[in-house]
mmCIF file of the N, C-alpha and C atoms, coordinates in Angstrom:
data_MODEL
# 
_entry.id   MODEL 
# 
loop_
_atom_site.group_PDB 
_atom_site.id 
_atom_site.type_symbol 
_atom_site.label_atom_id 
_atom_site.label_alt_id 
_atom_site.label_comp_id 
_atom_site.label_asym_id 
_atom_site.label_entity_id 
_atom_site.label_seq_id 
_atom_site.pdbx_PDB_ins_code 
_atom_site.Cartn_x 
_atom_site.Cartn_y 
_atom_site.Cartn_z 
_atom_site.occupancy 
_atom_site.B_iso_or_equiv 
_atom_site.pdbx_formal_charge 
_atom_site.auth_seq_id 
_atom_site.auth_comp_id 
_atom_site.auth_asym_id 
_atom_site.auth_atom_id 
_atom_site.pdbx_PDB_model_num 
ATOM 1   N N  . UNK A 1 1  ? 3.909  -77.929 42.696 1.00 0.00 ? 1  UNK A N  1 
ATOM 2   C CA . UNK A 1 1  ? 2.832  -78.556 43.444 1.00 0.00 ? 1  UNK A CA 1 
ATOM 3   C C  . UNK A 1 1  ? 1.516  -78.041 42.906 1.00 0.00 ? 1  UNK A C  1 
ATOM 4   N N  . UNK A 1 2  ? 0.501  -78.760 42.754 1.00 0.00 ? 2  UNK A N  1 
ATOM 5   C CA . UNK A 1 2  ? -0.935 -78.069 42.459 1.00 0.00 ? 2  UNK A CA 1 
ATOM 6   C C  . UNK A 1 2  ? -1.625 -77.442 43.831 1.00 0.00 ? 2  UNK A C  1 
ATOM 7   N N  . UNK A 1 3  ? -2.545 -77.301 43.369 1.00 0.00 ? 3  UNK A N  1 
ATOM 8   C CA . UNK A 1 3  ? -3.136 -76.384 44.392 1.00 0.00 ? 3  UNK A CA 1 
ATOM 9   C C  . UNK A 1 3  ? -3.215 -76.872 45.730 1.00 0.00 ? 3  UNK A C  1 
ATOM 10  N N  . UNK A 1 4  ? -3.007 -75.942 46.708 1.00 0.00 ? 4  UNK A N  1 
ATOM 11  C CA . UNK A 1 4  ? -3.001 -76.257 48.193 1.00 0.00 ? 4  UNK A CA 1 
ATOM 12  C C  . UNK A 1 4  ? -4.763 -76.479 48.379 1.00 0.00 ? 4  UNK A C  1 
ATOM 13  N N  . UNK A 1 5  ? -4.916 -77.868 49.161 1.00 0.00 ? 5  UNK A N  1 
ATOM 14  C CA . UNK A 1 5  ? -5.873 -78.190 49.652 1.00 0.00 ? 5  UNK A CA 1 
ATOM 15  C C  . UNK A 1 5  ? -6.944 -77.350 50.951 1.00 0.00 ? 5  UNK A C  1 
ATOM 16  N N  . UNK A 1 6  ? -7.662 -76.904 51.325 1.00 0.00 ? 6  UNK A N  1 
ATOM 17  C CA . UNK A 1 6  ? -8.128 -76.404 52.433 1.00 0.00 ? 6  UNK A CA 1 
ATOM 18  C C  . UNK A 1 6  ? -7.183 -76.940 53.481 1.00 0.00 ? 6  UNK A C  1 
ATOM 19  N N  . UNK A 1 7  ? -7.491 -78.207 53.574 1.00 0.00 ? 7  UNK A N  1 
ATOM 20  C CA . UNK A 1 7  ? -6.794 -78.779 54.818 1.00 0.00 ? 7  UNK A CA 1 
ATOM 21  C C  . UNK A 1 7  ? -5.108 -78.266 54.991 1.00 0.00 ? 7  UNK A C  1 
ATOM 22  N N  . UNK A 1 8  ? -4.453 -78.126 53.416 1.00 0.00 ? 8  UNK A N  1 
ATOM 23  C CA . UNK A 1 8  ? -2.873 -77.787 53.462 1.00 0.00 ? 8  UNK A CA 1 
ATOM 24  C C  . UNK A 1 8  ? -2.943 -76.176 54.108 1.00 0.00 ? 8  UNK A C  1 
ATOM 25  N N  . UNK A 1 9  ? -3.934 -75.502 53.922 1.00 0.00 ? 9  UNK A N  1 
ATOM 26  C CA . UNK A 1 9  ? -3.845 -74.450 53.884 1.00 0.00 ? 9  UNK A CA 1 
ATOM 27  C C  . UNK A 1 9  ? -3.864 -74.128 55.023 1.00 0.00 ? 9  UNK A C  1 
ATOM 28  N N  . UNK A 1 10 ? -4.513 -74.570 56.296 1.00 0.00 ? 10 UNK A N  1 
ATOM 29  C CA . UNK A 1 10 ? -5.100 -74.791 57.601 1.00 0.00 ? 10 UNK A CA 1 
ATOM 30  C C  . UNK A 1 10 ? -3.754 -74.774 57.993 1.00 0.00 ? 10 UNK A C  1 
ATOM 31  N N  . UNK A 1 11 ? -2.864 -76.382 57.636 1.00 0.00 ? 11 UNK A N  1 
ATOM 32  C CA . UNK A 1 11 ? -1.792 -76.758 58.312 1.00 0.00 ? 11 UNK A CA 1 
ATOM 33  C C  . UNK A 1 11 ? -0.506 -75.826 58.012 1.00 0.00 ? 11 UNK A C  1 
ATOM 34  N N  . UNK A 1 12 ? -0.416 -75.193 57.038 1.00 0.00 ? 12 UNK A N  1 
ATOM 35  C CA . UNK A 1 12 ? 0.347  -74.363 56.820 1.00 0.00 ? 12 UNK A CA 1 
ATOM 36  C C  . UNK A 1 12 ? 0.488  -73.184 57.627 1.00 0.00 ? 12 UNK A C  1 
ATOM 37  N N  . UNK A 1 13 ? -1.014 -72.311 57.801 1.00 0.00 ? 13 UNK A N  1 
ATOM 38  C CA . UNK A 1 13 ? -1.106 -71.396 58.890 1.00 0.00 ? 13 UNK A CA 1 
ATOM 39  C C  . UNK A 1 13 ? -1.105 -71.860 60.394 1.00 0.00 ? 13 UNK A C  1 
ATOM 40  N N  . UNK A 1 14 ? -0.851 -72.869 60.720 1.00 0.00 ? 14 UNK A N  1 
ATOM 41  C CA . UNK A 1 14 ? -0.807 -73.478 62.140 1.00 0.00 ? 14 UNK A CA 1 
ATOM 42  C C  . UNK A 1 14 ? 0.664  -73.362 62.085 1.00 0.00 ? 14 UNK A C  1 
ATOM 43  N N  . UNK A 1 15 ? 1.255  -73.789 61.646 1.00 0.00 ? 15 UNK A N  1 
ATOM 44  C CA . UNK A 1 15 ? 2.890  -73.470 60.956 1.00 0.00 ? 15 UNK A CA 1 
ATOM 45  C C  . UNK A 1 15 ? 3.321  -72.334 61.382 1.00 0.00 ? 15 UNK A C  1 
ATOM 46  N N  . UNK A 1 16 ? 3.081  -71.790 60.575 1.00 0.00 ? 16 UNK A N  1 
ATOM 47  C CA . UNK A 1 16 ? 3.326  -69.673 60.701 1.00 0.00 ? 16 UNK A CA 1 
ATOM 48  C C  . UNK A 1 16 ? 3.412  -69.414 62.161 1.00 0.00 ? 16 UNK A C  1 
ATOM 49  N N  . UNK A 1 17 ? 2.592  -69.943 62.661 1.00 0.00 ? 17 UNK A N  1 
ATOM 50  C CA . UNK A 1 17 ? 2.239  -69.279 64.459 1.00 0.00 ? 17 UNK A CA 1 
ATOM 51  C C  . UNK A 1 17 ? 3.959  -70.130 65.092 1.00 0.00 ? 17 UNK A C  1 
ATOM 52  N N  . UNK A 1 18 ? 3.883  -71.153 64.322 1.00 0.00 ? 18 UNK A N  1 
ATOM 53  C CA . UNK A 1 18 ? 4.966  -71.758 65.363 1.00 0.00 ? 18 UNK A CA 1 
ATOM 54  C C  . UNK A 1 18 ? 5.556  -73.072 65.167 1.00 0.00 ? 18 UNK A C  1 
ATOM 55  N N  . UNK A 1 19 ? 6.222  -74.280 64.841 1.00 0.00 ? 19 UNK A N  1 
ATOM 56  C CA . UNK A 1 19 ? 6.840  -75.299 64.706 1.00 0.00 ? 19 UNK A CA 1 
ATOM 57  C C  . UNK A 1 19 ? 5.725  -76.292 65.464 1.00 0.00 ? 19 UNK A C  1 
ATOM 58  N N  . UNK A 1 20 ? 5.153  -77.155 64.924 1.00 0.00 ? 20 UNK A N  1 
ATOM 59  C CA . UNK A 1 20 ? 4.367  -78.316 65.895 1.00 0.00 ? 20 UNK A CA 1 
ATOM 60  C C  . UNK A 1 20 ? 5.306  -79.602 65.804 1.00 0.00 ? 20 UNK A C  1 
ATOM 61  N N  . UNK A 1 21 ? 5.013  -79.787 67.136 1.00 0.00 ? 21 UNK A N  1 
ATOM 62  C CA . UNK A 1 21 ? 5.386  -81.744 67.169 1.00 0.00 ? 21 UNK A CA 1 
ATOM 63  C C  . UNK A 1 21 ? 4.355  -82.499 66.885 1.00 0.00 ? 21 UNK A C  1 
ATOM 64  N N  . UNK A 1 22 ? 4.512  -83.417 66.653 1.00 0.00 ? 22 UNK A N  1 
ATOM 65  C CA . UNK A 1 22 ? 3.498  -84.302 66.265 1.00 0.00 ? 22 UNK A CA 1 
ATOM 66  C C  . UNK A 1 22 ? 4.093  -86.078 66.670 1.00 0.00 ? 22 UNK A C  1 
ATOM 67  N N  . UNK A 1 23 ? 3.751  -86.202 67.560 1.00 0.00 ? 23 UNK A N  1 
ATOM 68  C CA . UNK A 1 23 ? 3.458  -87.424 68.654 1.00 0.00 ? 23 UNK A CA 1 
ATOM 69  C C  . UNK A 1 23 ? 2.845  -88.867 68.616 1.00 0.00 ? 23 UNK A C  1 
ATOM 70  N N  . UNK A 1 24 ? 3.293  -90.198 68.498 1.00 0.00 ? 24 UNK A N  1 
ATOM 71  C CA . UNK A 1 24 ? 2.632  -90.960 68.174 1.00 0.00 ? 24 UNK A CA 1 
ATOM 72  C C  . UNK A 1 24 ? 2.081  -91.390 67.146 1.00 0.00 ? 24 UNK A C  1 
ATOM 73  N N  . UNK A 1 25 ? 1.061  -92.006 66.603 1.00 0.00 ? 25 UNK A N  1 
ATOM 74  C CA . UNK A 1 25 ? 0.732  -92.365 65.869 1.00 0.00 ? 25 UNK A CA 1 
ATOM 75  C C  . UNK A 1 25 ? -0.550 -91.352 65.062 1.00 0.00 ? 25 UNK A C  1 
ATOM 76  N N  . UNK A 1 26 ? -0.507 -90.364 65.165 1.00 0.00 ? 26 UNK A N  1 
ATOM 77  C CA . UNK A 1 26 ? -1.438 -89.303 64.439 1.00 0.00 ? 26 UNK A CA 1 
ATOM 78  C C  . UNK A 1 26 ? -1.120 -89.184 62.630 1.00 0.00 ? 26 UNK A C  1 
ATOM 79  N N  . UNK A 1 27 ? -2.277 -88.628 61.815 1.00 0.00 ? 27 UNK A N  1 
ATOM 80  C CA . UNK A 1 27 ? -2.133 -88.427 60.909 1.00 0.00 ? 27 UNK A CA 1 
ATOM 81  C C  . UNK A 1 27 ? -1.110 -87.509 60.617 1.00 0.00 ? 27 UNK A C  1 
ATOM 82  N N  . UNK A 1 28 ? -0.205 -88.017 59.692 1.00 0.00 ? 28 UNK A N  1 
ATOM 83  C CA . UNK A 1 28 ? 1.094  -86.761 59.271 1.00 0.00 ? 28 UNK A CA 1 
ATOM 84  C C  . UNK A 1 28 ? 0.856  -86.966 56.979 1.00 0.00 ? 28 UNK A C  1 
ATOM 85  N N  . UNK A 1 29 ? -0.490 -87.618 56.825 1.00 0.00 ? 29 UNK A N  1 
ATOM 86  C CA . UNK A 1 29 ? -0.715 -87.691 55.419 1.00 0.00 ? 29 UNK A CA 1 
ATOM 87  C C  . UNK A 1 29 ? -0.562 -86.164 54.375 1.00 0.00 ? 29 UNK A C  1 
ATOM 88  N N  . UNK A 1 30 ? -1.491 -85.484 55.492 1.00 0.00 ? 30 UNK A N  1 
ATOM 89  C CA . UNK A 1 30 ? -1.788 -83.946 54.500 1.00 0.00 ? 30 UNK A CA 1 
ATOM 90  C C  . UNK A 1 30 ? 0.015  -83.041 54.644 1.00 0.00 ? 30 UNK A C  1 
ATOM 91  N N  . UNK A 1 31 ? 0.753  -83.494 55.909 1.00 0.00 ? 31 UNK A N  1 
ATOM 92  C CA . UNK A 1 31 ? 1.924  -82.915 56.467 1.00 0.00 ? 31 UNK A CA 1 
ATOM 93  C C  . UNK A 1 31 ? 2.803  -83.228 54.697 1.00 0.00 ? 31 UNK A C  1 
ATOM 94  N N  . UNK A 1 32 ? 3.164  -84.727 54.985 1.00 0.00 ? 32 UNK A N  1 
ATOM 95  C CA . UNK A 1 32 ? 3.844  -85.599 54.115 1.00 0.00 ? 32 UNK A CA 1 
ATOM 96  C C  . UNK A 1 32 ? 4.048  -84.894 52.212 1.00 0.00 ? 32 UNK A C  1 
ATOM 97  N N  . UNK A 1 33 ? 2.957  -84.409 52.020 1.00 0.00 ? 33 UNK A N  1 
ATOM 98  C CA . UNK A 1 33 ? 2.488  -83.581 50.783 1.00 0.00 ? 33 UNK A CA 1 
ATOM 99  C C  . UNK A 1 33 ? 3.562  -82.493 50.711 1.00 0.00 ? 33 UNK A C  1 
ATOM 100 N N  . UNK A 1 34 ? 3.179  -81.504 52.138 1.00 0.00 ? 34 UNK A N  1 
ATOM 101 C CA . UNK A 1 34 ? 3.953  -80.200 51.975 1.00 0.00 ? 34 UNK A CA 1 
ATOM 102 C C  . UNK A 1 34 ? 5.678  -80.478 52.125 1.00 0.00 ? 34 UNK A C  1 
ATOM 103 N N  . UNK A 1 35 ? 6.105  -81.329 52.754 1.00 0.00 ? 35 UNK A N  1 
ATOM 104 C CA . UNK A 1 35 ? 7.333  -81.353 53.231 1.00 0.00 ? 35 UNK A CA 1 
ATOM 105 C C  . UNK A 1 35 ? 7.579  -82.141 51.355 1.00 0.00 ? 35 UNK A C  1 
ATOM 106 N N  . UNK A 1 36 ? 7.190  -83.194 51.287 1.00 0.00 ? 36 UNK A N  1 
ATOM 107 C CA . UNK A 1 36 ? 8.117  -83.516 49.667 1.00 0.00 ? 36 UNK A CA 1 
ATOM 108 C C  . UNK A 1 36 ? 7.637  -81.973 48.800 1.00 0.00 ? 36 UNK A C  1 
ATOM 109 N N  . UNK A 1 37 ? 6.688  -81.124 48.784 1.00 0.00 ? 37 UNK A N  1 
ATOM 110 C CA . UNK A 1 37 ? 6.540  -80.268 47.778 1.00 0.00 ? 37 UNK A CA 1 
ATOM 111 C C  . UNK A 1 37 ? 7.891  -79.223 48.332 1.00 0.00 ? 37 UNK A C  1 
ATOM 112 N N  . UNK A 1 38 ? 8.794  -78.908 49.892 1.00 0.00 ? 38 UNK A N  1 
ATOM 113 C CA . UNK A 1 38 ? 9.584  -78.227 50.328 1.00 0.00 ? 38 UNK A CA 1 
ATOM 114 C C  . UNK A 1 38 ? 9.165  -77.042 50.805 1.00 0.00 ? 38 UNK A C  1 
ATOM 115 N N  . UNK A 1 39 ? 7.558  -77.080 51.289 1.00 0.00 ? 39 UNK A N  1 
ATOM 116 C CA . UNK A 1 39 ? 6.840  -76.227 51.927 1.00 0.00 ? 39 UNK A CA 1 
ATOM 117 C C  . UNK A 1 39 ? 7.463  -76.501 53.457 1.00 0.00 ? 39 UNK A C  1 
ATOM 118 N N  . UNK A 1 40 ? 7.275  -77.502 53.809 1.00 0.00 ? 40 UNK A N  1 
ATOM 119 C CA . UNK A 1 40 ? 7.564  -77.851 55.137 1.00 0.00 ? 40 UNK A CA 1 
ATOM 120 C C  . UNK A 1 40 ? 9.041  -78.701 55.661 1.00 0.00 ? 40 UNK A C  1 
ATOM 121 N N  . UNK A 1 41 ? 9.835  -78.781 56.533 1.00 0.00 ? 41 UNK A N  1 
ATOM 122 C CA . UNK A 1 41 ? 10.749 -79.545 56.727 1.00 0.00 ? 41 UNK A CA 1 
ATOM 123 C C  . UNK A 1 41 ? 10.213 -79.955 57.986 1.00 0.00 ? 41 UNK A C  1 
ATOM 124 N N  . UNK A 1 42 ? 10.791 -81.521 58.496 1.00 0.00 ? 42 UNK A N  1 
ATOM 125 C CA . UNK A 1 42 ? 10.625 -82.012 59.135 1.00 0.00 ? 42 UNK A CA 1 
ATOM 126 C C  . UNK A 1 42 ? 12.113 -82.423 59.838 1.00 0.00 ? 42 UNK A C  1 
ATOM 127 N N  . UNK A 1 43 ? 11.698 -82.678 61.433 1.00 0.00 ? 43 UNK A N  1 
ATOM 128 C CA . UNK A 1 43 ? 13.159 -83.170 61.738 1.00 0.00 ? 43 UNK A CA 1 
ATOM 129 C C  . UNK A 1 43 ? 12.067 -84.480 62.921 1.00 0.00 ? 43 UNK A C  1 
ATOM 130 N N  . UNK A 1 44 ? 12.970 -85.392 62.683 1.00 0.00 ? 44 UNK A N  1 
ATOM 131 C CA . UNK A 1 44 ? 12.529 -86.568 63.539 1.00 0.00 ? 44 UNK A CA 1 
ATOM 132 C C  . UNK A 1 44 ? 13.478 -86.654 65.082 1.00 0.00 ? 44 UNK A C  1 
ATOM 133 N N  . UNK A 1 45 ? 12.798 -86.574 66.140 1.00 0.00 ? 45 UNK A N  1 
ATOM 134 C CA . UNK A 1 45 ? 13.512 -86.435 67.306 1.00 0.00 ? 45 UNK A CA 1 
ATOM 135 C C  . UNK A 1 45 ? 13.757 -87.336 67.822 1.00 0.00 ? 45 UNK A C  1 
ATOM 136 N N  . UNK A 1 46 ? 12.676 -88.523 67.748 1.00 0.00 ? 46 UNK A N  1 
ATOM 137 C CA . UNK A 1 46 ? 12.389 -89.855 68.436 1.00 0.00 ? 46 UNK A CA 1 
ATOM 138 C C  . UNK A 1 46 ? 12.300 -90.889 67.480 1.00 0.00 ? 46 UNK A C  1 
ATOM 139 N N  . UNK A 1 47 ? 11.670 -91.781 68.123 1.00 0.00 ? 47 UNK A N  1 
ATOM 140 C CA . UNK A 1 47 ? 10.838 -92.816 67.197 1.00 0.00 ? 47 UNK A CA 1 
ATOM 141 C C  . UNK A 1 47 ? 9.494  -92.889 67.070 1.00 0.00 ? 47 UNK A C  1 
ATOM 142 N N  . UNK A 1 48 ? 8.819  -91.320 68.072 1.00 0.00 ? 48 UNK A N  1 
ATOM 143 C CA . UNK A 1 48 ? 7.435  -91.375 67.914 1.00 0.00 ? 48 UNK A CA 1 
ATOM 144 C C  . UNK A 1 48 ? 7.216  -90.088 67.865 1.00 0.00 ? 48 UNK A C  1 
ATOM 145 N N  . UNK A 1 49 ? 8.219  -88.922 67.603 1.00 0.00 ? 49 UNK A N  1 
ATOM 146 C CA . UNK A 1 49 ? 8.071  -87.261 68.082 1.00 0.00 ? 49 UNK A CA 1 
ATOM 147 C C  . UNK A 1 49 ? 8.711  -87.246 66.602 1.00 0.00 ? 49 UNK A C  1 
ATOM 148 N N  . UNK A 1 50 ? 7.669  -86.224 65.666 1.00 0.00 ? 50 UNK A N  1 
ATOM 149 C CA . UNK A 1 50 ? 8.766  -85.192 64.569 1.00 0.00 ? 50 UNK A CA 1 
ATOM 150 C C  . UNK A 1 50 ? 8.580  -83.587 65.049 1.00 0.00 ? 50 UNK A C  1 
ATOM 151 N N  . UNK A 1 51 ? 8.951  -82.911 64.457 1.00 0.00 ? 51 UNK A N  1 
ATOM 152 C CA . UNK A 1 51 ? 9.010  -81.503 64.622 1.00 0.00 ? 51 UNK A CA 1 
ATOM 153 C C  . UNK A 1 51 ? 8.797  -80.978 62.962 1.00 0.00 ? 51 UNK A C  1 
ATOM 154 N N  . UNK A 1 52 ? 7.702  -80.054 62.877 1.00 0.00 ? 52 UNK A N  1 
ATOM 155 C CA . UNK A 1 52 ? 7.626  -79.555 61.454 1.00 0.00 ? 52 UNK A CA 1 
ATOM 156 C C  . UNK A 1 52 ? 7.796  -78.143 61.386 1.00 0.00 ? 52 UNK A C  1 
ATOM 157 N N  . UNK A 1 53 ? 8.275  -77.825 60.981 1.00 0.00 ? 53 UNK A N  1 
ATOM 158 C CA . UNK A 1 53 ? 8.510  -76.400 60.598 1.00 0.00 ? 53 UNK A CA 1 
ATOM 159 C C  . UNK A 1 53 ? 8.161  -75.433 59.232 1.00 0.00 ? 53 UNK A C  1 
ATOM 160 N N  . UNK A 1 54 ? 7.344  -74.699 59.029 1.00 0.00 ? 54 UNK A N  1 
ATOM 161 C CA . UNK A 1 54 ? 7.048  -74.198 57.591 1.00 0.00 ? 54 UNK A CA 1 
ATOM 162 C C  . UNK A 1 54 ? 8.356  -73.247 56.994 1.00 0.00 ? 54 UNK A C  1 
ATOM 163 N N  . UNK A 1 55 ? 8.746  -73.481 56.014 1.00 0.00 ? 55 UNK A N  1 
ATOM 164 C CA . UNK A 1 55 ? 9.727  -73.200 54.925 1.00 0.00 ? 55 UNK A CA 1 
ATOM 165 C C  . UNK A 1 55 ? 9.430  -71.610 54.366 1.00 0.00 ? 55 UNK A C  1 
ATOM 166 N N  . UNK A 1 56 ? 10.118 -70.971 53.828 1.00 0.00 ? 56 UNK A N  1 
ATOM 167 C CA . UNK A 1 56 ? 9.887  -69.490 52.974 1.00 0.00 ? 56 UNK A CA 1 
ATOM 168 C C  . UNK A 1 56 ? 9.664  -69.784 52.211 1.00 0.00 ? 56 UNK A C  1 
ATOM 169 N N  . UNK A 1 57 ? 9.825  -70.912 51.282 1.00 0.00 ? 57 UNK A N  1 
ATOM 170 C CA . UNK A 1 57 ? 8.843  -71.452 50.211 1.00 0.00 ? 57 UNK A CA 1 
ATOM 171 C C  . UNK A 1 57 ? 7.006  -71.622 50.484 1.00 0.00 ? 57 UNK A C  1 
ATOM 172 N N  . UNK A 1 58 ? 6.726  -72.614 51.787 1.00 0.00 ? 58 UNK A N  1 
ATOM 173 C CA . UNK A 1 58 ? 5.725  -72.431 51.840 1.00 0.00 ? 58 UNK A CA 1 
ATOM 174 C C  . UNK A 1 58 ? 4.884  -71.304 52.842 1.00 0.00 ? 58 UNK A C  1 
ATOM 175 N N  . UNK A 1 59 ? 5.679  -70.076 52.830 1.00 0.00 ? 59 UNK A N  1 
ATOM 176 C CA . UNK A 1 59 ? 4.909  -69.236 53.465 1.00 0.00 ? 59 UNK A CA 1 
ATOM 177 C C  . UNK A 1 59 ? 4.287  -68.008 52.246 1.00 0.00 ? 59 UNK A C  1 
ATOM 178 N N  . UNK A 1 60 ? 5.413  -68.592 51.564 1.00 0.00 ? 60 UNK A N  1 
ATOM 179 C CA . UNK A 1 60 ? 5.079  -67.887 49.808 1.00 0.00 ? 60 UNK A CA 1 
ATOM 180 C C  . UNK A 1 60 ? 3.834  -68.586 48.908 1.00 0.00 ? 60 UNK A C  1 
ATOM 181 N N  . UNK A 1 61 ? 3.981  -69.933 49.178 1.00 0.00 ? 61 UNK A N  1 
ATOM 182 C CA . UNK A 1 61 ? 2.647  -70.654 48.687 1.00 0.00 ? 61 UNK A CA 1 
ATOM 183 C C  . UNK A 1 61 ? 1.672  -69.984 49.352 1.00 0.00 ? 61 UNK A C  1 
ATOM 184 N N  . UNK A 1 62 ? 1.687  -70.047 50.792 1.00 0.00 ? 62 UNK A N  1 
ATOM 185 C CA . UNK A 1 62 ? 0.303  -69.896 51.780 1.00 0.00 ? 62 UNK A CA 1 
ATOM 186 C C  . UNK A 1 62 ? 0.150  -68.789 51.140 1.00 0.00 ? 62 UNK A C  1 
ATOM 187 N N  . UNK A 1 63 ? 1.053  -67.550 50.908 1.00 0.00 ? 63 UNK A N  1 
ATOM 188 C CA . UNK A 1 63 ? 0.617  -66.108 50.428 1.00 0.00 ? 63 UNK A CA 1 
ATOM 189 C C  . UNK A 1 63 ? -0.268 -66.601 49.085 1.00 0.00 ? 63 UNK A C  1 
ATOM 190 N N  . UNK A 1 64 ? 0.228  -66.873 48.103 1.00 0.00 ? 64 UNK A N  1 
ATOM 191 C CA . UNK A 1 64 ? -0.628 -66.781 47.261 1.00 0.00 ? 64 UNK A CA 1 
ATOM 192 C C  . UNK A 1 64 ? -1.934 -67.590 47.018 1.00 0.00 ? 64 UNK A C  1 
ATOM 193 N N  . UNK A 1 65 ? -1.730 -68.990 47.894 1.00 0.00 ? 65 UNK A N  1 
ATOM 194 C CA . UNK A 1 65 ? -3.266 -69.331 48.417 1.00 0.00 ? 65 UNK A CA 1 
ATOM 195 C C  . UNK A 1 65 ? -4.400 -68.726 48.841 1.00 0.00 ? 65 UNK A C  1 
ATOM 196 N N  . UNK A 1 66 ? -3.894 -67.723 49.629 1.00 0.00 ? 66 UNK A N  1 
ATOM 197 C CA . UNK A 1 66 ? -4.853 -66.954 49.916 1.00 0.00 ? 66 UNK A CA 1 
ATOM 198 C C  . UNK A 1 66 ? -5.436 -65.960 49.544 1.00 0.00 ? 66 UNK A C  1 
ATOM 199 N N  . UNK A 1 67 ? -4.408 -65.149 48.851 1.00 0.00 ? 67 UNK A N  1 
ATOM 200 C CA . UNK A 1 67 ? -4.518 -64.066 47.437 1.00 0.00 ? 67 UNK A CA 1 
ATOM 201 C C  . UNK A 1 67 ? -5.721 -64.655 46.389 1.00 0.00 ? 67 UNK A C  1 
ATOM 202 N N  . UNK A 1 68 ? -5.511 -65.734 46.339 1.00 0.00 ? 68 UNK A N  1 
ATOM 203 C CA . UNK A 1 68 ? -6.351 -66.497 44.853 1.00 0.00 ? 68 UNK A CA 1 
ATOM 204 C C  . UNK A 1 68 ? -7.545 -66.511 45.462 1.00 0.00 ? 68 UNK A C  1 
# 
């Protein structure tokens, strides 16, 4: 993956604290990035609820995002 975006970087540490749902029709664009790069997994609950979870891959990215 190239470099994590501010915004990836944000969503990544929102991650760390804890698994978010994400509800309805909200932006999941910047999400969509990390989960195909295997930063993030996703599980779909509904037809309008996912659940994201950050990966040991991307808690290793976030590390060195922030290192740099």
């Amino acid at each position: 993956m190239s470099v994590l975006t501010e915004q990836e970087i944000r969503l990544l540490q929102e991650l760390e604290k804890g698994e978010q749902t994400i509800s309805g029709n909200r932006d999941r664009q910047g999400l969509r990035r990390l989960v195909e790069a295997g930063y993030v997994i996703e599980q779909i609950t509904n037809i309008s609820d996912t659940i994201y979870t950050i990966t040991a891959l991307g808690r290793a990215a976030l590390r060195a995002a922030i290192e740099n």
